[in-house]
N, C-alpha and C positions, 0 to 999 in steps of 0.2 A: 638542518633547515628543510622545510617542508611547504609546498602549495602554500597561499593564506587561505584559500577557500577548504582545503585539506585539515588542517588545523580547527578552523569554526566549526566544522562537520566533529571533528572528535573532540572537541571539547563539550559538544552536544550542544550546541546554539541552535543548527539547525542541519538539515541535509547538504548537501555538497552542492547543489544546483540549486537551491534557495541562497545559498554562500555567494554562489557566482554571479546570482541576480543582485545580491545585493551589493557587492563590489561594486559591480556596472551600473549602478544611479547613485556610485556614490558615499554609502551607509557607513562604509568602514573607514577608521581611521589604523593606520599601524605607527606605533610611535609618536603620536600627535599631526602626522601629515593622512592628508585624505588619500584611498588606494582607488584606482579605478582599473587596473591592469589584472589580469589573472592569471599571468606568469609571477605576480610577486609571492618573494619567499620571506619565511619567518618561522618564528620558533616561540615557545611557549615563555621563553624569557621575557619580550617581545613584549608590549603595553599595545593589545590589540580591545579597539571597542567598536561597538556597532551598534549605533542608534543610543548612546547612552552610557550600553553595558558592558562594561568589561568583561571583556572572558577570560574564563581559567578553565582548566582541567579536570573535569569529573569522573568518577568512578562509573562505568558504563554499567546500566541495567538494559533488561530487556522482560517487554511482559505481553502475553496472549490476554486479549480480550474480545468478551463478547458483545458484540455491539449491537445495541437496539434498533428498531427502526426508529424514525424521525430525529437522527443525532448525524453532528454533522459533523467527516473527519478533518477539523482543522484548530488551531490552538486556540485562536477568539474565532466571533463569529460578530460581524456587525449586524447581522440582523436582530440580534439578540436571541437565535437558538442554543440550544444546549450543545455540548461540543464533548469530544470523547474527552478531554480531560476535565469535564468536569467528576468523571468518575476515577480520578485519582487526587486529590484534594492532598491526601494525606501524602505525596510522593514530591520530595524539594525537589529532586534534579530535575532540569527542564526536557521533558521527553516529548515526543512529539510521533504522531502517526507515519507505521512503513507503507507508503502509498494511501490511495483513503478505497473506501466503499462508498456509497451514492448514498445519501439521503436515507433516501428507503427502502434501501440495502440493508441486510443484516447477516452476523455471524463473523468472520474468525477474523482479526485485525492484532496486528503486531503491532506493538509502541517504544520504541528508544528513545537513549540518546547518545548511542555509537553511529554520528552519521557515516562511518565507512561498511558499517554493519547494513544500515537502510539502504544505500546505495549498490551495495551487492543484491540486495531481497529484490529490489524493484528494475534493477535491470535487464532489460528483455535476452540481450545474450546470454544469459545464465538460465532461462528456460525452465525457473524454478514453476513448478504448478501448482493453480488454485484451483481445486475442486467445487463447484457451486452447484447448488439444487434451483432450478428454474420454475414457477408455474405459470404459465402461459394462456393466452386467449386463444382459441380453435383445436383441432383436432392434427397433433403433429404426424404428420404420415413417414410412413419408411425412405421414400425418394427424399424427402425434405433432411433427415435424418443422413442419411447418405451425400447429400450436399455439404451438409454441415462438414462434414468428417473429409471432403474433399478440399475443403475451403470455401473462402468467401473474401472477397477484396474487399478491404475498409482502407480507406485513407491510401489507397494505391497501393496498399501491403498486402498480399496472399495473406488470411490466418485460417490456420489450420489446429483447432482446437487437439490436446492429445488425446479425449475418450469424447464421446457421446453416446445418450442413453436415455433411453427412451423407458419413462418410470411407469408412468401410469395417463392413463386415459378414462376424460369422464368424460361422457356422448349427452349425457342428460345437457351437464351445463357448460358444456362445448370448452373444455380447458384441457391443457395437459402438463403431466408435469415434466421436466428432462432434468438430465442428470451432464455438466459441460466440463471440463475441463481446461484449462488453457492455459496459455505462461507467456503472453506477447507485450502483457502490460497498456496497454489501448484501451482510453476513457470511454466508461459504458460499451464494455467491447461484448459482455455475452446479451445487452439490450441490443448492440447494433446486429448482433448475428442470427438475432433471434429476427429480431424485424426485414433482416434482407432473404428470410424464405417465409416471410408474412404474418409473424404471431407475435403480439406484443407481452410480455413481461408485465403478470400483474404482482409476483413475489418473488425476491431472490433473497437466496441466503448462501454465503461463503462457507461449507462446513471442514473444510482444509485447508491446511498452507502446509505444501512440501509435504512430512511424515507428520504434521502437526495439525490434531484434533481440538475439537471442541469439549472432546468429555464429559463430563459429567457440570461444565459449569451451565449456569441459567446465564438469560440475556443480563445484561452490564454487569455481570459478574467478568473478573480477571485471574491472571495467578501469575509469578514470574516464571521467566523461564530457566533451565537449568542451565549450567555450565555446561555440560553436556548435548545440551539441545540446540544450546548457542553453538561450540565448534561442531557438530552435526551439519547445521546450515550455511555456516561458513564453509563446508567442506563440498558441501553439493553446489551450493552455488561458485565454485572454483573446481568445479569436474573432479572431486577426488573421492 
């Protein structure tokens, strides 16, 4: 017997904290009674549905993609934008994005639907790092650069990015580019740290996650990932 929120997450419904939201207004039934508690347990024998659907057990994938800008990371979109899975058409299991990128974000985005897999990738104690390339409005100076790397309070939380790096500088049209690193998991956290030593983000791009590159793919292009790559990150994000 397991979590019910535990279970939905691996059956690939959704992540474990979209699980728990949706217990909590409600969504789920277990056995034909409605569950609202998130101590309740259950097993995959279990007649669990949610909003409809019944879940069952799927074969866990996991896939690297590059994501364009103006795509949005979420599985509909009611405003009627394009959404990352529209660029998996071809893929039945219901996968769904590890954390999302903004908007107008682009570069390296992980997609399942092992939610105890996403759940490990996106939680901040696990300190796994994303590598991003920034370009910026004004001229990034050394002391500002040095702040960075000391910290900056967002949301009452110290973050402390783990590299910064200062790429290039262009004086003509007053931009620069940096190079950030971080693993706190905090909504538009390298826009918030860029803007609390004054320079707004006019392009970012994710070109890491953990030991995992972009490569040789172009923007909405993907590939899966290996077995290998999969217990890799399981391993890092578990200190081993």
């Amino acid at each position: 017997m397991e979590r019910l929120q535990k279970l939905i997450a691996e059956a690939g419904y959704c992540s474990r904290r979209k699980a728990e939201e949706l217990i909590k207004k409600g969504k789920v039934t277990l056995n034909g009674k409605v569950v609202t508690e998130l101590g309740t347990k259950a097993s995959f024998g279990d007649e669990i549905i949610i909003e409809g659907n019944l879940i069952e057990y799927q074969e866990k994938e996991y896939y690297l993609f590059y994501k364009p800008r103006g795509v949005v990371c979420t599985t509909k979109d009611d405003k009627g934008r394009k959404t990352v899975l529209d660029y998996f058409d071809e893929v039945t299991k219901r996968i769904y994005p590890v954390g999302r990128l903004d908007y107008d974000t682009t570069g390296l985005l992980l997609l399942t639907n092992d939610g105890a897999f996403a759940n490990l990738m996106m939680h901040p104690k696990n300190k796994i790092d994303k590598f991003y390339v920034a370009k910026v409005k004004g001229i990034v100076t050394g002391d500002e650069v040095k702040t960075l790397k000391k910290g900056i309070k967002i949301d009452n939380k110290k973050i402390c990015p783990s590299r910064v790096k200062l790429k290039k500088l262009d004086k003509k049209n007053k931009t620069s580019i940096i190079e950030i690193t971080i693993h706190d998991g905090i909504n538009h956290e390298v826009k918030r740290l860029m803007e609390a030593v004054g320079h707004e983000v006019i392009k970012l791009k994710r070109e890491a996650f953990a030991f995992l590159t972009l490569g040789n793919l172009k923007s909405g292009e993907k590939r899966a990932l290996t077995s290998k790559e999969v217990k890799r990150l399981y391993n890092i994000a578990n200190n081993k």
